[in-house]
FITIKE-380310 format. One line per field, with one value per residue: residue in three letters; x negated, y, z negated of N, C-alpha, C in turn. Coordinates in nm, 4 decimals. Layout:
N
rest	ALA / ...
n.X	X / ...
n.Y	Y / ...
n.Z	Z / ...
ca.X	X / ...
ca.Y	Y / ...
ca.Z	Z / ...
c.X	X / ...
c.Y	Y / ...
c.Z	Z / ...
//
This chain:
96
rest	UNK / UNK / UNK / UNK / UNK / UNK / UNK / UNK / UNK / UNK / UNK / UNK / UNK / UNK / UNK / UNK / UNK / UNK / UNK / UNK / UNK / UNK / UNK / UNK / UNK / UNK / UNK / UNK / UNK / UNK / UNK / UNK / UNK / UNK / UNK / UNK / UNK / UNK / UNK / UNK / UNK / UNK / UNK / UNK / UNK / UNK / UNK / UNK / UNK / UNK / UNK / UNK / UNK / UNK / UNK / UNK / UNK / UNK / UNK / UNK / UNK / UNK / UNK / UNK / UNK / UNK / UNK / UNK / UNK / UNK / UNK / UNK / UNK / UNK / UNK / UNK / UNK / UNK / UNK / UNK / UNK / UNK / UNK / UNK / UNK / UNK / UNK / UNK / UNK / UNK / UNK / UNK / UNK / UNK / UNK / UNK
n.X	0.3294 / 0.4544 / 0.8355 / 1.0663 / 1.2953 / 1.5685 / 1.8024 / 2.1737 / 2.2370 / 2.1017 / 2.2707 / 2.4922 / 2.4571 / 2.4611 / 2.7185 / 2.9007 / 2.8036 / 2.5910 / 2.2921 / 2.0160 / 1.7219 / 1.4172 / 1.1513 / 0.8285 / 0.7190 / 0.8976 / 1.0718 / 0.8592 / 0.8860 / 1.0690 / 1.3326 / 1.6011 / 1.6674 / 1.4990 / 1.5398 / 1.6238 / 1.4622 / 1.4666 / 1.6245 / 1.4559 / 1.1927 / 1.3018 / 1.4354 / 1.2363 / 0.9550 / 0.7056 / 0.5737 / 0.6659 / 0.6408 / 0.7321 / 0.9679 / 1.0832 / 1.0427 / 1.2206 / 1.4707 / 1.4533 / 1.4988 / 1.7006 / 1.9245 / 1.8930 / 2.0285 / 2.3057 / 2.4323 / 2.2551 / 2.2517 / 2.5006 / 2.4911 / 2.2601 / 2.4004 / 2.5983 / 2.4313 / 2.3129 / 2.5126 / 2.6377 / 2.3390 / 2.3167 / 2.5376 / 2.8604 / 3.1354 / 3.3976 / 3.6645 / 3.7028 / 3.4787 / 3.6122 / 3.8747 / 3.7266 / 3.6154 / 3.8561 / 3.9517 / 3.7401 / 3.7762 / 4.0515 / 4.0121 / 3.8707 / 4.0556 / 4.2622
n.Y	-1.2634 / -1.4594 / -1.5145 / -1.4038 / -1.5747 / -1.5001 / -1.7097 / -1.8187 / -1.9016 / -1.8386 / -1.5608 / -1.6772 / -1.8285 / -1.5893 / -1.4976 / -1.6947 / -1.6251 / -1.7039 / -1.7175 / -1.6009 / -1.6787 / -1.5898 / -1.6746 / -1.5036 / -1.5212 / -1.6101 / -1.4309 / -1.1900 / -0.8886 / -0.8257 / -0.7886 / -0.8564 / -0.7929 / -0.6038 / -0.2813 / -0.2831 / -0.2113 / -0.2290 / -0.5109 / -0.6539 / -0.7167 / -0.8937 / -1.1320 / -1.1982 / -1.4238 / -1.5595 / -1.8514 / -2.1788 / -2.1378 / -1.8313 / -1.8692 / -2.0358 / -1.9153 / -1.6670 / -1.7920 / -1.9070 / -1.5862 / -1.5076 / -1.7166 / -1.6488 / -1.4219 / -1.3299 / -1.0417 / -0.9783 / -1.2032 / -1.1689 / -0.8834 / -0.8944 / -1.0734 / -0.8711 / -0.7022 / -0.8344 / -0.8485 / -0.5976 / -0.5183 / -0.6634 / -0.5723 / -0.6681 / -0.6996 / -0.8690 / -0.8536 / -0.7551 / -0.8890 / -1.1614 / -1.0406 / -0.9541 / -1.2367 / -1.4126 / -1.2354 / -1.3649 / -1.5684 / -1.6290 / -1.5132 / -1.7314 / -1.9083 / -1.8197
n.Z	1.5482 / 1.2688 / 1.2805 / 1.0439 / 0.9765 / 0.7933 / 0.6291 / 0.6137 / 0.4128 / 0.2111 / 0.1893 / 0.1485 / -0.0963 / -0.2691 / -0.2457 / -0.3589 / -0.6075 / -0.7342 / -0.9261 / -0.7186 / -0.6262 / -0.4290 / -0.2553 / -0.2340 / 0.0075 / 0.1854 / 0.2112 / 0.3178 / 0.4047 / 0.1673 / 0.2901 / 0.1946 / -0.0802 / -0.1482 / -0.1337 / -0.3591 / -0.6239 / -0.8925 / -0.9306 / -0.7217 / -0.8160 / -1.0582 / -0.8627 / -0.6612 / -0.6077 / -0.7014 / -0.7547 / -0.9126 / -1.1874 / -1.2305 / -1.1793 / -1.3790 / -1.6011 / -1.5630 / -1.5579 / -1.8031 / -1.9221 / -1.8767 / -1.8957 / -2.2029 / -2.2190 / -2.1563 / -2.0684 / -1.9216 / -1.7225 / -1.5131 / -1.5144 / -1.2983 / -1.0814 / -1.0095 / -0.9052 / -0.7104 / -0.5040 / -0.4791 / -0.3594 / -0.1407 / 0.0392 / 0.1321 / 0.2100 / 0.1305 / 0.2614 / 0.5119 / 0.6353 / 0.6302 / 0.8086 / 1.0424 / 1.1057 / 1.1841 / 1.3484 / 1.5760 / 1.5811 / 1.7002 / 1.9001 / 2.0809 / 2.0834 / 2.2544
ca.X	0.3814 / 0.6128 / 0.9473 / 1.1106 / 1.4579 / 1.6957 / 1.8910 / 2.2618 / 2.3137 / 2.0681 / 2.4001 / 2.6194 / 2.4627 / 2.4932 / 2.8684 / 2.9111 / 2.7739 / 2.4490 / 2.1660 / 1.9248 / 1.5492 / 1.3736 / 0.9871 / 0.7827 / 0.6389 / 0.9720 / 1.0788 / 0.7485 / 0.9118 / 1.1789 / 1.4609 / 1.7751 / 1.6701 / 1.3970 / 1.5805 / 1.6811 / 1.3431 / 1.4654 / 1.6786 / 1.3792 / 1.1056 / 1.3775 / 1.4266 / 1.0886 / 0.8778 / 0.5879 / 0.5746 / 0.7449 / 0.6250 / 0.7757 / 1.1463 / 1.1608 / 1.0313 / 1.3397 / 1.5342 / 1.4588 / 1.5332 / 1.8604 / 1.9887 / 1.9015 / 2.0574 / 2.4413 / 2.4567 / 2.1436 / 2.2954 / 2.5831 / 2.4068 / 2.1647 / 2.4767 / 2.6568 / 2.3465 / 2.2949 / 2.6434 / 2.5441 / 2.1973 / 2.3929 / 2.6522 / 2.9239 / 3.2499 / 3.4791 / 3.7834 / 3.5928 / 3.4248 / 3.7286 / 3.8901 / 3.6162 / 3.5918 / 3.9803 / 3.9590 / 3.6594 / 3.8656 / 4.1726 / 4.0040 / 3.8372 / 4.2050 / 4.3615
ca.Y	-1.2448 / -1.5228 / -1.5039 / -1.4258 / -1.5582 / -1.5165 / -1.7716 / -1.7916 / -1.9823 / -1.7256 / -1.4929 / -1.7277 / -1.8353 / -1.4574 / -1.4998 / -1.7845 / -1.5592 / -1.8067 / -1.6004 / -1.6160 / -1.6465 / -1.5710 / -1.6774 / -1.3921 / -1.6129 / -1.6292 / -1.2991 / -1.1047 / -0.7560 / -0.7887 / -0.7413 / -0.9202 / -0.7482 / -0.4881 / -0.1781 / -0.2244 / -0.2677 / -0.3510 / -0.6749 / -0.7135 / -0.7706 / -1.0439 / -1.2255 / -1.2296 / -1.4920 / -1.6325 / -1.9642 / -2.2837 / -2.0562 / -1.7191 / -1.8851 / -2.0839 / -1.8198 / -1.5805 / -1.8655 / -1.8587 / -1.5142 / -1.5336 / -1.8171 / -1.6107 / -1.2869 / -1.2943 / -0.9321 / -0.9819 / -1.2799 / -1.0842 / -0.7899 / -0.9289 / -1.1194 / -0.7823 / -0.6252 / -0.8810 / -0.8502 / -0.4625 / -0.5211 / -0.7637 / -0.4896 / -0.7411 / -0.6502 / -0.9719 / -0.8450 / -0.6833 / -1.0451 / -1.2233 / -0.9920 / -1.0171 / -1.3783 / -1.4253 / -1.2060 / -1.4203 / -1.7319 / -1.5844 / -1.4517 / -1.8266 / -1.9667 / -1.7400
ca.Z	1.4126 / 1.2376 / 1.2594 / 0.9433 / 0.9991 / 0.6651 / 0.6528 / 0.6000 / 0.3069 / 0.1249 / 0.1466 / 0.0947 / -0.2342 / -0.3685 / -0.2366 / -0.4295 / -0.7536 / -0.7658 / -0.9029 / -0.5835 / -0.6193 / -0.2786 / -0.2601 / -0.1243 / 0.1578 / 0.2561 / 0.3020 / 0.2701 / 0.3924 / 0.0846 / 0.3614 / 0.1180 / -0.2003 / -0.1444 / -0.1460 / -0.5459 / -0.6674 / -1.0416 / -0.8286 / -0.6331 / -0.9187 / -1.0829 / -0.7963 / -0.5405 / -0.7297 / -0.5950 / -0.8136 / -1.0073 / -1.3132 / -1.2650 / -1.1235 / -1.4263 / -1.6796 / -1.5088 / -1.5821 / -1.9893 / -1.9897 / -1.7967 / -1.9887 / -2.3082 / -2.1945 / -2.0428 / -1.9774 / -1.7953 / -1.5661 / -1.5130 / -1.3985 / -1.1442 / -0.9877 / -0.9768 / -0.8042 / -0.5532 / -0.4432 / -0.3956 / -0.2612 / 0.0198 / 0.0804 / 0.1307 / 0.2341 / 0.2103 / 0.3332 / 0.6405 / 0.6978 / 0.6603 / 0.9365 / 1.1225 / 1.1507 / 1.1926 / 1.5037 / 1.6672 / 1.6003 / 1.7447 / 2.0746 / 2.0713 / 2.0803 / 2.3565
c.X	0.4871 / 0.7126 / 0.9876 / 1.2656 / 1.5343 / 1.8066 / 2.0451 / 2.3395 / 2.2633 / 2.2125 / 2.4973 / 2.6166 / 2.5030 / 2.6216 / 2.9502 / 2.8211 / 2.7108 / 2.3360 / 2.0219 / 1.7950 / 1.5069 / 1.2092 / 0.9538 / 0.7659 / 0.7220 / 1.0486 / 1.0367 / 0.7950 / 1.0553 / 1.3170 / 1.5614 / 1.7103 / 1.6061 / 1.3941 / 1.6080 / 1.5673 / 1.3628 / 1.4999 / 1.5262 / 1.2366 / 1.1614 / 1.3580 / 1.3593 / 1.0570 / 0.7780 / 0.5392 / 0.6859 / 0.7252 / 0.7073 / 0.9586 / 1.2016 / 1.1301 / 1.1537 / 1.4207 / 1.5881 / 1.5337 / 1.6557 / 1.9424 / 2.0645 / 1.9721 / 2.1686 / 2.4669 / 2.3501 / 2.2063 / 2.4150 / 2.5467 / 2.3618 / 2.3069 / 2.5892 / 2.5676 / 2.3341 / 2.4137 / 2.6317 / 2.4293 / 2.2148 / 2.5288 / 2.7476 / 3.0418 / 3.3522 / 3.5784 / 3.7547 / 3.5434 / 3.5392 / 3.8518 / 3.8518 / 3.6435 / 3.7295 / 4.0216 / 3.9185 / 3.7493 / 3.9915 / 4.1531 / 3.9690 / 3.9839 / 4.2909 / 4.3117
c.Y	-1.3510 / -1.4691 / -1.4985 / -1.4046 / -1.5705 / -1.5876 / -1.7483 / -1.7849 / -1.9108 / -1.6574 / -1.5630 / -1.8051 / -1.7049 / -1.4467 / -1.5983 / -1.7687 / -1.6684 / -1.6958 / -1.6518 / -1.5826 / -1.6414 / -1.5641 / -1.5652 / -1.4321 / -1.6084 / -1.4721 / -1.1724 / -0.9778 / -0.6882 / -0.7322 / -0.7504 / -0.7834 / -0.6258 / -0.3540 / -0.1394 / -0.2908 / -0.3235 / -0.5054 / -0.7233 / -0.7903 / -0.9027 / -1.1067 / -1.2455 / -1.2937 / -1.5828 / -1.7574 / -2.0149 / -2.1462 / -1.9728 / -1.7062 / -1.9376 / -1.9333 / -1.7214 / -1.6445 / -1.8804 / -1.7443 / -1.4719 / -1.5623 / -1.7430 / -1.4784 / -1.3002 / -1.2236 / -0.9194 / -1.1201 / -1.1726 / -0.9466 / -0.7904 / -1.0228 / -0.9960 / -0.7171 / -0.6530 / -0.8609 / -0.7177 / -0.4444 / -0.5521 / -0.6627 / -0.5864 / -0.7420 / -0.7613 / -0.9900 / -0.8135 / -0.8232 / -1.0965 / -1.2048 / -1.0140 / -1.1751 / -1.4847 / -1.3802 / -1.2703 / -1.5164 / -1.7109 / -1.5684 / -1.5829 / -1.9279 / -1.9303 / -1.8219
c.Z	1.3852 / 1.2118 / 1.1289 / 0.9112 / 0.8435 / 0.7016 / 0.5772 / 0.4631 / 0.1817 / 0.0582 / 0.1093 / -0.0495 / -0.3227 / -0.3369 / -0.3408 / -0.6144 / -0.8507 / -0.7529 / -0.7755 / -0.6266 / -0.4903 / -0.2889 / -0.1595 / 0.0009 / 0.2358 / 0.3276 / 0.2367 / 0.2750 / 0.2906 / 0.1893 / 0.3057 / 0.0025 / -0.2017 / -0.1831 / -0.2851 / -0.5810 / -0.8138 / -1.0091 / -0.8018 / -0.7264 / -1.0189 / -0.9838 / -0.6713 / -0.6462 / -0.6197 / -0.6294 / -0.8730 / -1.1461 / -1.3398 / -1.2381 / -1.3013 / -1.5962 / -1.6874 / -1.5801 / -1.7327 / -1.9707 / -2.0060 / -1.8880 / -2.1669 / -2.3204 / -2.1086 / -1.9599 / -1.8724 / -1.6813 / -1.4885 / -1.4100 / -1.2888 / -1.0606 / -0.9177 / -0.8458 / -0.6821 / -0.4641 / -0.3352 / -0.3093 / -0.1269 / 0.0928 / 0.1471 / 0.1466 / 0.2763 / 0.3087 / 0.4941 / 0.7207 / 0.7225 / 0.8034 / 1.0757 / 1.2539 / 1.2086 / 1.3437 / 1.6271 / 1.6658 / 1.6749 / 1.8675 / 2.1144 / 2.0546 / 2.2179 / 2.4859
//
């Protein structure tokens, strides 16, 4: 079975409150988004066509960008302060 590694920068575009398209091919079992199926029908797209079509409607609709950047935030359960901690500790024990 291929590997279907999610890469990093995926999350770190929805951190960076960049609406995220994710080709199915790429991650066929909807693992990032899957769980909020309204999210997940915006942004799975299986062509040039249906990213830039999104794209129109986006553009034309604020509360709709807005939204889907709120969701993904939720979808990614994201806990900066938690990360930030986190990653403050590893660097710290990585110092001693």
């Amino acid at each position: 079975e291929k590997l279907e590694d999610i890469n990093q920068r995926l999350y770190e575009c929805v951190w960076a409150n960049v609406i995220t398209f994710v080709d199915n091919k790429f991650d066929v079992k909807h693992r990032v988004f899957g769980h909020d199926k309204d999210l997940a029908e915006v942004l799975y797209v299986k062509d040039r066509k249906e990213v830039t079509d999104r794209i129109n409607a986006i553009k034309a609709d604020n509360t709709l960008r807005q939204s889907i950047l709120e969701a993904q935030i939720k979808a990614i359960n994201f806990d900066r302060h938690k990360y930030t901690h986190q990653l403050r500790s590893i660097i710290e024990e990585g110092i001693k």
